[in-house]
N, C-alpha and C positions, 0 to 999 in steps of 0.2 A: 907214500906208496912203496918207497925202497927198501923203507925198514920193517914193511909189512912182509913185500918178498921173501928179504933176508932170513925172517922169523919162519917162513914157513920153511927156507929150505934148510935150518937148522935142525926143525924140527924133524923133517921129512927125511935128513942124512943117512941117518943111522939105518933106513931100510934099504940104503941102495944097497949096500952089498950082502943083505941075504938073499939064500937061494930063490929058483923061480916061482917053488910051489906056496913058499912062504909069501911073498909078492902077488900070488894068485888068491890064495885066502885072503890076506888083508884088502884086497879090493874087493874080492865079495862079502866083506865086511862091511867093506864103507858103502858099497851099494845096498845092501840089508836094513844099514843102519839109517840111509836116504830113503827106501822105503819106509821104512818103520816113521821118521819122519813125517811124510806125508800122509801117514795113516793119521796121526796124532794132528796132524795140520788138517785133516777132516772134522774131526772131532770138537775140535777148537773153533773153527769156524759157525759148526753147526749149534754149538753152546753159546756164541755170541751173536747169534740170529737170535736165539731163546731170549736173550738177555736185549733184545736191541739194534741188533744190525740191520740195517736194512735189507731184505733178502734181495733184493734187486743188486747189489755190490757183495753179492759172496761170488760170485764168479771173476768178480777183479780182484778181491782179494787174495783167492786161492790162486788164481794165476799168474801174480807179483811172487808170493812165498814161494808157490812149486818151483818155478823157473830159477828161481833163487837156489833151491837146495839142489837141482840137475845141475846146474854149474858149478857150485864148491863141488859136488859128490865128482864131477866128472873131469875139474882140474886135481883133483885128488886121486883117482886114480891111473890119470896119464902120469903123476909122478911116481905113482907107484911103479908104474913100467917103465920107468925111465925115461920118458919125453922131460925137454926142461920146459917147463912151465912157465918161468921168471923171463926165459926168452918170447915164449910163446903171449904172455902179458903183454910185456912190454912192445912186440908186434903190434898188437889189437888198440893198448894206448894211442901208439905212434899214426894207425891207421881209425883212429877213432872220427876225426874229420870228414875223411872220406865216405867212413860208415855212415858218419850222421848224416853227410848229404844224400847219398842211396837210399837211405832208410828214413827220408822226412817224414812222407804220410805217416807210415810205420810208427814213428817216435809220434807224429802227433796225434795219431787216433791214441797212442797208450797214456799221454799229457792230456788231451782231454777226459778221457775216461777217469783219473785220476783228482780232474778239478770236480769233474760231473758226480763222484764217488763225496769228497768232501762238502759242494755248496751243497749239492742235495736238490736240484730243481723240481726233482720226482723221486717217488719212491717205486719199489715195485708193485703191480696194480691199478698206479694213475693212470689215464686215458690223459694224453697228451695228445701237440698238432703241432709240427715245426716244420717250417715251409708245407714240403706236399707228403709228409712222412706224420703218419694220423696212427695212434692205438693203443694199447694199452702196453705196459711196459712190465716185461719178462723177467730182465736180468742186464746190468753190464758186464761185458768183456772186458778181456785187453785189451782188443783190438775195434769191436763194435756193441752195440747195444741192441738187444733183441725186444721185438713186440710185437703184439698180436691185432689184427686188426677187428673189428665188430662184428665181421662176418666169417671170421674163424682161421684169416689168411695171418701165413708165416712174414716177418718183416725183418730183414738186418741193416740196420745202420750202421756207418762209419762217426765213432765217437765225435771228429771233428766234426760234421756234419751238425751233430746237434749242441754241441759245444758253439759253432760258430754263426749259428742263427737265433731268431727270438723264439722260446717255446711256450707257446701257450698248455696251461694245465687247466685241467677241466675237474680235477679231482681232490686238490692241493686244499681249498677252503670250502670249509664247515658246509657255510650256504651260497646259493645261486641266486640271483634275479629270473622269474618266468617273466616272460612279458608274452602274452595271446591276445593279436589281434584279428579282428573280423571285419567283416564288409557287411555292411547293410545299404538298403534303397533309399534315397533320397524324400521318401515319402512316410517313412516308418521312423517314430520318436525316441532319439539320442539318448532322453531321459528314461527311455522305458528298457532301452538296452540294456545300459549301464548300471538301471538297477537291478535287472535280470544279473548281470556277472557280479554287482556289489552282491547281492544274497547268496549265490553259489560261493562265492572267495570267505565270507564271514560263517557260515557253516558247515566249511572246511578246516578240520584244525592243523593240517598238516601244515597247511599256510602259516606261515610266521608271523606275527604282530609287529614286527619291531623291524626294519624300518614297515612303516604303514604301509600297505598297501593304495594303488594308485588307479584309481580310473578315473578316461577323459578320450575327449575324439581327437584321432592320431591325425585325421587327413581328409581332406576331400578330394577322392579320386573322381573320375573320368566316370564312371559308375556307380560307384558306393560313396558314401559314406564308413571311414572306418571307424571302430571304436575299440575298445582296448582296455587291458587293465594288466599293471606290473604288482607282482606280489614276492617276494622271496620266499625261497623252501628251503630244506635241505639238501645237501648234493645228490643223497641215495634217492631222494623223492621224486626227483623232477623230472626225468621221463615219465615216468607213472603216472603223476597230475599232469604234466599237457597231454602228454593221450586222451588220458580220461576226461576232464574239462575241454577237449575241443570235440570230441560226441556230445557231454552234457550239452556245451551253448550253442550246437548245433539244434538238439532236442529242445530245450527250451524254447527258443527262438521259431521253432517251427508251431511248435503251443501256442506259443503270445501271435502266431499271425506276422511275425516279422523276417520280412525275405532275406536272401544272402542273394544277391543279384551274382550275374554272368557276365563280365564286361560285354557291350555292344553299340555300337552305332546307328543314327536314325539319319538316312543320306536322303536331300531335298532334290530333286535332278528336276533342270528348269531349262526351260530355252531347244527341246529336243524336235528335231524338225518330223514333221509326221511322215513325211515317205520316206525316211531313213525307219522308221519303225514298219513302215507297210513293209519295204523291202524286205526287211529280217525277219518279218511273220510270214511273205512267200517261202 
């Protein structure tokens, strides 16, 4: 790092002693030269989204390089005006400790967002779920990661946040498992259900073939009888098909004669003395 100094204020000598206007131009120089920089740092950026980037990591990546060029551009021209620099470094080194301890979250939303840029858990677009933070994902920051939720609301996260819990992705792989079940009455045939949703799922083609699809009775509840069937679809598919398939085996179901019962109870009351009932009907 010393003979990194050294090098710059070698380099940097020869302007101390021209004049001020000279000193003022070449700092608007080197500011021209950092903009023009981050024009080209746009450019580049946006050609490696074309090529591949995730667009969800062009906002941490532009904000690593910018940051990057505002600090040589602007240790650059306090040498120009003559501040010492190499003093002013070696300050920030020495207090570098301090800094990290003030600045932990700070440093670890930017260490997360950086691991989260690399593993890649999501891209931009997925609908993810991590703890209570639900939605579709915008963009990483330095600092946070932004996403949108289903109903059109704004969301910001702090990179550690999602860095430091398990995320579920909704959008990550190919296909999904649907799984629709139903309730039916204890008195209407298991077999006749089940082939009701076997013929609806087999001329369906959206339905996948492979793993085979499954029906079978899930449960006997307090009510019903449930029945069921797991098919897998595609990711894009499958809100579409459980909407649609649970009108259909509604509709069916109500063709074939077979109920979808209402949970309820049949109470036997025994033992009730008759002038406590005369009473209550005065």
């Amino acid at each position: 790092m010393d003979n990194g100094v050294d090098f710059f204020d070698r380099w940097m000598a020869p302007l101390m002693g021209q004049p001020l206007l000279q000193r003022l131009l070449l700092a608007l120089l080197v500011l021209g030269f950092a903009k023009l920089l981050l024009f080209l740092l746009k450019k580049i950026v946006y050609r490696a989204e074309i090529k591949g980037l995730d667009p969800a990591a062009r906002p941490l990546v532009y904000s690593l390089i910018s940051y990057t060029i505002y600090v040589v551009a602007l240790l650059l021209v306090l040498h120009i005006a003559g501040v010492n620099t190499a003093g002013l470094v070696a300050m920030v080194g020495a207090a570098s400790l301090a800094i990290g301890l003030a600045l932990k979250d700070t440093l670890s939303n930017i260490a997360s967002g950086l691991l989260l840029m690399f593993i890649r858990p999501f891209k931009a677009g997925h609908y993810i779920e991590c703890g209570s933070i639900k939605g579709k994902i915008k963009g990483i920051g330095l600092f946070n990661t932004t996403l949108e939720t289903m109903d059109g609301l704004f969301v910001s996260a702090p990179n550690s946040v999602l860095w430091g819990q398990p995320i579920v992705n909704f959008s990550k792989n190919v296909s999904r498992r649907l799984e629709l079940k139903v309730g039916i009455g204890y008195g209407d045939s298991t077999d006749r259900a089940l082939g009701i949703m076997r013929e609806l799922v087999e001329n369906e083609p959206l339905f996948l073939k492979n793993p085979v699809p499954q029906f079978f009775v899930s449960a006997l509840s307090d009510s019903s009888v449930d029945v069921a069937f797991r098919a897998w679809v595609k990711n894009a598919d499958y809100f579409n098909l459980l909407w649609k398939y649970t009108d259909e085996i509604k509709r069916r179901f109500d063709e074939a004669g077979i109920t979808i019962p209402f949970p309820q109870r049949t109470c036997h009351i025994q033992g009730i003395d008759s002038g406590i009932v005369n009473s209550t009907e005065k």
